[in-house]
C-alpha positions as CSV (number, residue, x, y, z in Angstrom):
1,X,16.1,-5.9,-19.8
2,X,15.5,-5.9,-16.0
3,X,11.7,-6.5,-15.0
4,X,10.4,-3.8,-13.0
5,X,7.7,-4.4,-10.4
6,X,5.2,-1.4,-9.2
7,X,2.3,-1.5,-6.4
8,X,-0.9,0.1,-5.9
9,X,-1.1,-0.6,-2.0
10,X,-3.6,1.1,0.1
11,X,-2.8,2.0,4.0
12,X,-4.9,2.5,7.2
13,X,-5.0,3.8,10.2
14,X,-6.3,1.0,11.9
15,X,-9.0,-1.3,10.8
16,X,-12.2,0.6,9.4
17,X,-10.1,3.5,9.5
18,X,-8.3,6.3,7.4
19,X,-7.3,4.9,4.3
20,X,-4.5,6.0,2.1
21,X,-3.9,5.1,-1.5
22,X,-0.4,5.0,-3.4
23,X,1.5,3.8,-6.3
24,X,5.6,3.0,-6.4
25,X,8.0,0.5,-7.4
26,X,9.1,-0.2,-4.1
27,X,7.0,-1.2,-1.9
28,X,9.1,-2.3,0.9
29,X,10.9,0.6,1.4
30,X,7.8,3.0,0.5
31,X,6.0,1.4,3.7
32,X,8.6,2.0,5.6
33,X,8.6,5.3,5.1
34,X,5.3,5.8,5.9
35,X,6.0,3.6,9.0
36,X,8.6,6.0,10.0
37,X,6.5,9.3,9.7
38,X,9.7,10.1,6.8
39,X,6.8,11.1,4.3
40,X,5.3,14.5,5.2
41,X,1.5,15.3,4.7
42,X,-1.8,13.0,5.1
43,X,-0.4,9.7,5.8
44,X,1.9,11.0,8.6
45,X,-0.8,13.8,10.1
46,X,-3.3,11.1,10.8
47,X,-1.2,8.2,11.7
48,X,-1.4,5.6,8.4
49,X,0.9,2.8,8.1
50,X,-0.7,-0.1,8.4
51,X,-0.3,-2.1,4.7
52,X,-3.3,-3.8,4.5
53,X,-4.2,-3.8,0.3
54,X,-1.6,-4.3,-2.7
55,X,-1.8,-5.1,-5.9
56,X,1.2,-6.0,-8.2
57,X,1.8,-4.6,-12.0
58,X,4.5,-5.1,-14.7
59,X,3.7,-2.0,-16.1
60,X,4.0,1.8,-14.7
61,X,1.2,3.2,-16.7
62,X,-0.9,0.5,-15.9
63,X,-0.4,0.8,-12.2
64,X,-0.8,4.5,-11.7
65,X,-4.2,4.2,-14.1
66,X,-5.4,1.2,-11.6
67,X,-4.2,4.1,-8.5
68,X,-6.3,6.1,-10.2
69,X,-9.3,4.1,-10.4
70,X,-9.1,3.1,-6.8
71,X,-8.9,6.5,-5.7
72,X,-12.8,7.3,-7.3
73,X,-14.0,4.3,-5.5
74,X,-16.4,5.1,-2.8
75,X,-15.6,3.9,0.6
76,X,-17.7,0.9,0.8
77,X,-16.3,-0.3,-2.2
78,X,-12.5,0.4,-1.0
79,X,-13.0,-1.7,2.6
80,X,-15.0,-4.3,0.4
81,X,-11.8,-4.5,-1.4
82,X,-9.6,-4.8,1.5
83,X,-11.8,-7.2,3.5
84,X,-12.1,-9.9,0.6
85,X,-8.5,-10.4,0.5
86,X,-7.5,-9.3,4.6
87,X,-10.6,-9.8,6.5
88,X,-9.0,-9.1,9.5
89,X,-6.9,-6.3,7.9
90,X,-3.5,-7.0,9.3
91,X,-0.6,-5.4,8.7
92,X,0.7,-7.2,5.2
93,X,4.3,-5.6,5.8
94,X,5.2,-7.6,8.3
95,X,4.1,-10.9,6.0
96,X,6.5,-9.0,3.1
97,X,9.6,-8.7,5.4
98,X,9.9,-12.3,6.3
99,X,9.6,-13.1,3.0
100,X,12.0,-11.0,1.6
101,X,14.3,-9.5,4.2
102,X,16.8,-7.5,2.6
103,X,14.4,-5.4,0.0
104,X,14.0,-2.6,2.6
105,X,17.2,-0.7,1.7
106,X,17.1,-1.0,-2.3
């Protein structure tokens, strides 16, 4: 059986700034998505694509309960969450493509 990886990741607009909230199994190519205004609505109306949160899970269920969760957090507690891990909120995708070039197309 094939392990399967899913992401809660949260984006922004810049730093302090909209934030979006998602959930998929690819997290690579989902970003780039966004990065490419391919995904219609919220995220490409008001310009977020900076990755600046994720958090990895083994389990589907477990990641869209955690999406969940996040999404009912007030703001304070959402850029608290950011800045203890990115204090400077930069753009994580960047970090994730040199690490692992070639998961963009799968």
């Amino acid at each position: 059986m094939v392990n399967k990886n899913y992401f809660v990741y949260i984006l922004a607009s810049k730093q302090n700034g909209t934030l979006y909230i998602g959930v998929t199994s690819n997290l690579f190519k989902r970003v780039w998505e966004h990065k490419e205004k391919l995904v219609e609505g919220f995220t490409k109306k008001y310009d977020i694509d900076k990755l600046v949160y994720y958090e990895q899970f083994h389990d589907a269920e477990y990641a869209i309960r955690r999406e969940k969760q996040l999404k009912k957090y007030n703001r304070g507690w959402k850029m608290d969450l950011i800045e203890r891990s990115n204090p400077a909120w930069k753009d994580l995708y960047k970090e994730l493509l040199s690490g692992f070039p070639d998961q963009v197309g799968e």
